[in-house]
Biotite code that builds the C-alpha atoms (Angstrom):
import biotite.structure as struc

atoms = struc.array([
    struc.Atom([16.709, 43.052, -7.469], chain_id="A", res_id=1, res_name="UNK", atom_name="CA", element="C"),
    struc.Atom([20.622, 43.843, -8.496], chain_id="A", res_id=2, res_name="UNK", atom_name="CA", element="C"),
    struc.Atom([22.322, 40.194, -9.034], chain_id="A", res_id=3, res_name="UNK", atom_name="CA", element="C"),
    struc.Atom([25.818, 41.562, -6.729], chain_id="A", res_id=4, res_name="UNK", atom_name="CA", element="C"),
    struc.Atom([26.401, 37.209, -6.844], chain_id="A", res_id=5, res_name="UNK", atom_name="CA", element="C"),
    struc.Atom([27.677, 35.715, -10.243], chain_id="A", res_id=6, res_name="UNK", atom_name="CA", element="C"),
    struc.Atom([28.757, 31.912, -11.272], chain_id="A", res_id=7, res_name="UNK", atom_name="CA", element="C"),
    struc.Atom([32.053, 30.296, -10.046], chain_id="A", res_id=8, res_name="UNK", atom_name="CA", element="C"),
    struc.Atom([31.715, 32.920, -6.643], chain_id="A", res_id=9, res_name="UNK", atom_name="CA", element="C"),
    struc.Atom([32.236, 31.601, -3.855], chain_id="A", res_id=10, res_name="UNK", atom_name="CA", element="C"),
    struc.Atom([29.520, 31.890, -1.007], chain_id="A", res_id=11, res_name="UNK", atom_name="CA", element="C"),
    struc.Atom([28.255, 31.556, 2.537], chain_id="A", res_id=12, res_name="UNK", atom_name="CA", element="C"),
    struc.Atom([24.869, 30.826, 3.277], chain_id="A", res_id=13, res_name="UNK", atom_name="CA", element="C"),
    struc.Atom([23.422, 32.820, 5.496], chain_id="A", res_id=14, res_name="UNK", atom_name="CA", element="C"),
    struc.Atom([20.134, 31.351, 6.873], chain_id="A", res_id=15, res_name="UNK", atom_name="CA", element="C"),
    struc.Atom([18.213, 27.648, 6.616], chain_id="A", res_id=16, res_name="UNK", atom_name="CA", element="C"),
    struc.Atom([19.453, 23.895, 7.317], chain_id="A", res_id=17, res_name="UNK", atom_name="CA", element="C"),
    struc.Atom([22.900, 24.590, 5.594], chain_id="A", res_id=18, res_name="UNK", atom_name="CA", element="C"),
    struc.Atom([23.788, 27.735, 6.932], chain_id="A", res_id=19, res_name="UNK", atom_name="CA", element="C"),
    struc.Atom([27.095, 28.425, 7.732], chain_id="A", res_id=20, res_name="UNK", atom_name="CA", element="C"),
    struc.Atom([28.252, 26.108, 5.242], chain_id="A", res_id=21, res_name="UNK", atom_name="CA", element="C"),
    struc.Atom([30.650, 27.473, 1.808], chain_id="A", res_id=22, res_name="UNK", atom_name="CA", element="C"),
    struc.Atom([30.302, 26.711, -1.754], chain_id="A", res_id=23, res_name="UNK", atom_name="CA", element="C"),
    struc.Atom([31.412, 27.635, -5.238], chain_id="A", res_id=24, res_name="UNK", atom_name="CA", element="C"),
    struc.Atom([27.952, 29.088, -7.246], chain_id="A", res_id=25, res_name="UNK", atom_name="CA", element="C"),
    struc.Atom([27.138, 26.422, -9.998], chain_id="A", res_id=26, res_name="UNK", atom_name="CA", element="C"),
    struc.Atom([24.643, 28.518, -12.008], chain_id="A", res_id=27, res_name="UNK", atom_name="CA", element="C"),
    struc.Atom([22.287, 31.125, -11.677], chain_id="A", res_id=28, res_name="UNK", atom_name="CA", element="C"),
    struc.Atom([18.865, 31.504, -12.232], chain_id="A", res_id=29, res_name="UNK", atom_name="CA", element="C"),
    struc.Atom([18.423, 35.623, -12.554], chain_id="A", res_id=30, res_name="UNK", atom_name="CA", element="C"),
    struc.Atom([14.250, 35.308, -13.244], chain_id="A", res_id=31, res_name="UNK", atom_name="CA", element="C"),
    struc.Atom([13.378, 33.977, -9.634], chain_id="A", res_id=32, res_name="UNK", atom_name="CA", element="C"),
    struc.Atom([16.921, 35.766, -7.962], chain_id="A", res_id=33, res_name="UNK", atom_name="CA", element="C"),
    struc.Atom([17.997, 32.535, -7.241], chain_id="A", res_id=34, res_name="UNK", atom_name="CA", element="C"),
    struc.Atom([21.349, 30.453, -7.332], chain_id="A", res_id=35, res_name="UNK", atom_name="CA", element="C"),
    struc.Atom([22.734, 27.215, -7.116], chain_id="A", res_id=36, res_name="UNK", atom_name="CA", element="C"),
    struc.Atom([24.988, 26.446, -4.790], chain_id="A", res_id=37, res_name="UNK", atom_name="CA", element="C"),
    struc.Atom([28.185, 23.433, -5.122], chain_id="A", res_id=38, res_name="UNK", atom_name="CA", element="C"),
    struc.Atom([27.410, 21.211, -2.257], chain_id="A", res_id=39, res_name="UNK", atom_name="CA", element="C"),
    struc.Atom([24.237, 22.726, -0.174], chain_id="A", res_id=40, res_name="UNK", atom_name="CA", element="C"),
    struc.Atom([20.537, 22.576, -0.506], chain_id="A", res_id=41, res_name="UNK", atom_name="CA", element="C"),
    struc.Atom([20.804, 19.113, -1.216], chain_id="A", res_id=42, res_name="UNK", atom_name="CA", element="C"),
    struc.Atom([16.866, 17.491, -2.900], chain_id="A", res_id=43, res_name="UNK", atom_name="CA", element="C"),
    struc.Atom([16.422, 13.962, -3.658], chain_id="A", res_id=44, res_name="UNK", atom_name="CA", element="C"),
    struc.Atom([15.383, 13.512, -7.607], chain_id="A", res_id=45, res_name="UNK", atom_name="CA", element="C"),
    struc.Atom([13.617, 10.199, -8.644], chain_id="A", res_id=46, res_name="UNK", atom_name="CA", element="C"),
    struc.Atom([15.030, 9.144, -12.000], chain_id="A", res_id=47, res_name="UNK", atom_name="CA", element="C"),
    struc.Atom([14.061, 6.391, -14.515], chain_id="A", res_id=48, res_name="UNK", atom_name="CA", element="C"),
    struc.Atom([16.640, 4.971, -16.129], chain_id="A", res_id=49, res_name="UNK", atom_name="CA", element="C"),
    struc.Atom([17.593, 5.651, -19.544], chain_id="A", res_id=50, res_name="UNK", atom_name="CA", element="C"),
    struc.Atom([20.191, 3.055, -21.086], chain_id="A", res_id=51, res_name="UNK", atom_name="CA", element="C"),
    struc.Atom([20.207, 4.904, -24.427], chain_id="A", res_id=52, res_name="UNK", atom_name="CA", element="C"),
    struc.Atom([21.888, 7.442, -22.145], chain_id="A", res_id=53, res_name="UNK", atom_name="CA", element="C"),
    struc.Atom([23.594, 5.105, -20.071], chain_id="A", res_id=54, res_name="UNK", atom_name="CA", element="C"),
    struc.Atom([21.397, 6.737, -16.635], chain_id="A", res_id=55, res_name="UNK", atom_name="CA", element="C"),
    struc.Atom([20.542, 4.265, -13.779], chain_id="A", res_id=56, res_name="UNK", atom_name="CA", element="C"),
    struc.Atom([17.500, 4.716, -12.223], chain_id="A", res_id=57, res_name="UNK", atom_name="CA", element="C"),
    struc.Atom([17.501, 5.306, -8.394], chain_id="A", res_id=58, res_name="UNK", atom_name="CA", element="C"),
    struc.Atom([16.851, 8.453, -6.259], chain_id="A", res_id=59, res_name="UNK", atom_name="CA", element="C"),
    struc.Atom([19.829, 10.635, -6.765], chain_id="A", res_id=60, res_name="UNK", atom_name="CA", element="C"),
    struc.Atom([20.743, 13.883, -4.325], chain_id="A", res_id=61, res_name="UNK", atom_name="CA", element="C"),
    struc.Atom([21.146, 17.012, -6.527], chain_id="A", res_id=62, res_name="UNK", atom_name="CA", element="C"),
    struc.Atom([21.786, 20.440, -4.992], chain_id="A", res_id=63, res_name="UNK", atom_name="CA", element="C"),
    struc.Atom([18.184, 22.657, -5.212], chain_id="A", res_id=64, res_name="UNK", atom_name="CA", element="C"),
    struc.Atom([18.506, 26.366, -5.827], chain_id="A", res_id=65, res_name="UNK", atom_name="CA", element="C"),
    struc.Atom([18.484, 28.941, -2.919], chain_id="A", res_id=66, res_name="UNK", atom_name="CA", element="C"),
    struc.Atom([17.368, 32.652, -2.977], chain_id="A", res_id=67, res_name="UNK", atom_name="CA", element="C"),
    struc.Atom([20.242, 34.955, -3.395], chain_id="A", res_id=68, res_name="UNK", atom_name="CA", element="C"),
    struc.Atom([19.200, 36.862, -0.309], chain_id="A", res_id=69, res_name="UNK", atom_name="CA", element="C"),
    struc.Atom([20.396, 34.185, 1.812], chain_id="A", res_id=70, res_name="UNK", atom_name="CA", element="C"),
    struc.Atom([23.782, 34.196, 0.146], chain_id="A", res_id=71, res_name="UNK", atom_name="CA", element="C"),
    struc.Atom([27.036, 36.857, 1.052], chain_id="A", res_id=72, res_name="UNK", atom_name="CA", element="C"),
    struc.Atom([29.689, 36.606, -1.282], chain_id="A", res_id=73, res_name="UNK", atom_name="CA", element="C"),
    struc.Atom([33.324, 35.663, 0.369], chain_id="A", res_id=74, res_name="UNK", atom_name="CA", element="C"),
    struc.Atom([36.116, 38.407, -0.549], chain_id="A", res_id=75, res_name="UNK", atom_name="CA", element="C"),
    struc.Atom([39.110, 37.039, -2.625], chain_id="A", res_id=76, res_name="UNK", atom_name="CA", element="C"),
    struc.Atom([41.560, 39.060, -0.382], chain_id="A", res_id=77, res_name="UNK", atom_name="CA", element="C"),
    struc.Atom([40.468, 39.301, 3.358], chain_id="A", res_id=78, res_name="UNK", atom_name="CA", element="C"),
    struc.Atom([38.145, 35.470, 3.106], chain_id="A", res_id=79, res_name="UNK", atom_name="CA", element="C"),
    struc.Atom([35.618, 36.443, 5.478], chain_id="A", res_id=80, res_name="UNK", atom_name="CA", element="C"),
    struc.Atom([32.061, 36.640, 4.332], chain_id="A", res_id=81, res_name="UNK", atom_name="CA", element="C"),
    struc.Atom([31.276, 40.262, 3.397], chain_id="A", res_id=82, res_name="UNK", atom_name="CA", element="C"),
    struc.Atom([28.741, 42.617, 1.116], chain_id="A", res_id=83, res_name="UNK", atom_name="CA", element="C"),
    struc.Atom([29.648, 44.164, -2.284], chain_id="A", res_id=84, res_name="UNK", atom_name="CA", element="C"),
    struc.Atom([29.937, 47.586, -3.682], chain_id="A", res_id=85, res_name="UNK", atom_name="CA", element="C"),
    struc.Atom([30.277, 49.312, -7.021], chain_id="A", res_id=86, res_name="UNK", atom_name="CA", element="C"),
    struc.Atom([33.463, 50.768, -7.564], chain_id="A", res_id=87, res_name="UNK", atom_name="CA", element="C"),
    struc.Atom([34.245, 52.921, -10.616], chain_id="A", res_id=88, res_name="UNK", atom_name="CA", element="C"),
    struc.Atom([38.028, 52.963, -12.095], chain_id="A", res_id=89, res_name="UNK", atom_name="CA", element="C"),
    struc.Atom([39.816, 55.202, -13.513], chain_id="A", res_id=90, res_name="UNK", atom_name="CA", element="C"),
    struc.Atom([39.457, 53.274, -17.390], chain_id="A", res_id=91, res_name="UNK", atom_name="CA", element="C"),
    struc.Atom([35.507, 53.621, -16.220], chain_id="A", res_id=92, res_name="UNK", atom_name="CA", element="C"),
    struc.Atom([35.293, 49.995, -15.665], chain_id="A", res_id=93, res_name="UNK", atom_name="CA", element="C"),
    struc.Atom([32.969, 49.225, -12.708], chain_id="A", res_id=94, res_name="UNK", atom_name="CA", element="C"),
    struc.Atom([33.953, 46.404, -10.977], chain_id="A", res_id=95, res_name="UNK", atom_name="CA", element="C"),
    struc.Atom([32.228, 44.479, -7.509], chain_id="A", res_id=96, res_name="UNK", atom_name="CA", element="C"),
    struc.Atom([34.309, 45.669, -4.263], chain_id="A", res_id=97, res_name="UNK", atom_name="CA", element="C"),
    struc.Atom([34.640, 44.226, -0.881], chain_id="A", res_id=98, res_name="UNK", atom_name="CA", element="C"),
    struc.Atom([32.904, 46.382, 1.641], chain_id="A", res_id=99, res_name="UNK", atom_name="CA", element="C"),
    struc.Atom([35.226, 44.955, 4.501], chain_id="A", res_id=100, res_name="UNK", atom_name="CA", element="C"),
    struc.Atom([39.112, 45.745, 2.995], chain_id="A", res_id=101, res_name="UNK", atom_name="CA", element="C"),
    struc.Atom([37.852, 47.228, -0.999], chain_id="A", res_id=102, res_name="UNK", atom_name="CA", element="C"),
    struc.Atom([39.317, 44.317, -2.816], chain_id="A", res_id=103, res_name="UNK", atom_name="CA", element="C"),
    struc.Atom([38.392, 43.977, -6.416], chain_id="A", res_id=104, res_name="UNK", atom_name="CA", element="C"),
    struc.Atom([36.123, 40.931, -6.530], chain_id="A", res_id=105, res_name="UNK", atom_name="CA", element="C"),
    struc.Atom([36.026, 41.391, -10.498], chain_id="A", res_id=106, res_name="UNK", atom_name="CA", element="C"),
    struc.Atom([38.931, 39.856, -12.411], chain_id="A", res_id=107, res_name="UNK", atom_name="CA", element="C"),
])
C-alpha cells in the first residue's frame, strides 16, 4: 500500500471512537501501514518505575497507532480534509497534491 501520509502531517480521522477529531502525525510505522496520531487513539500503559531514569510508576495514557486507511490528510491551502495526488513539475520533482484546490502539500 502507497504511504500518501508522512510525519508532522496533519490529519483527520476518519472512522472509530475518535473520529472526527485532528492531529499532527507523530511517527509512522510503514511495515503494518500504520501511524501515530498527536492526541487520538489514546491506550493506557502500565509502567514500573525506574528511578535510575527518574520514571514513576503508574498507568500512563499514550496515543496507540491507527491504520492509515482511516486517516485523510488536511490540505495546507483550502484546510478541509481531502485525498492526495502525484503531481509531476516541471524540475521533475513529484510532489503530494490536494485533490480538492491542487495545492502542493510537499514543501
Amino acid at each position: 500500500m502507497a504511504m500518501n501520509i508522512k510525519r508532522n502531517d496533519t490529519v483527520m480521522v476518519l472512522t472509530g471512537k475518535d473520529s472526527g477529531k485532528t492531529g499532527r502525525v507523530l511517527r509512522m510505522i510503514p511495515r503494518k501501514d500504520r501511524a501515530v496520531v498527536e492526541g487520538v487513539h489514546f491506550h493506557k500503559r502500565h509502567t514500573k518505575p525506574n528511578p535510575s531514569k527518574n520514571v514513576k510508576g503508574g498507568i500512563v495514557e499514550r496515543e496507540g497507532p491507527i491504520h492509515v486507511s482511516n486517516l485523510l490528510k488536511i490540505c495546507v491551502q483550502c484546510k478541509k480534509p481531502s485525498r492526495l495526488s502525484r503531481k509531476v513539475l516541471e524540475d521533475g520533482r513529484r510532489v503530494r497534491a490536494c485533490r480538492r484546490c491542487g495545492a502542493e502539500q510537499d514543501k
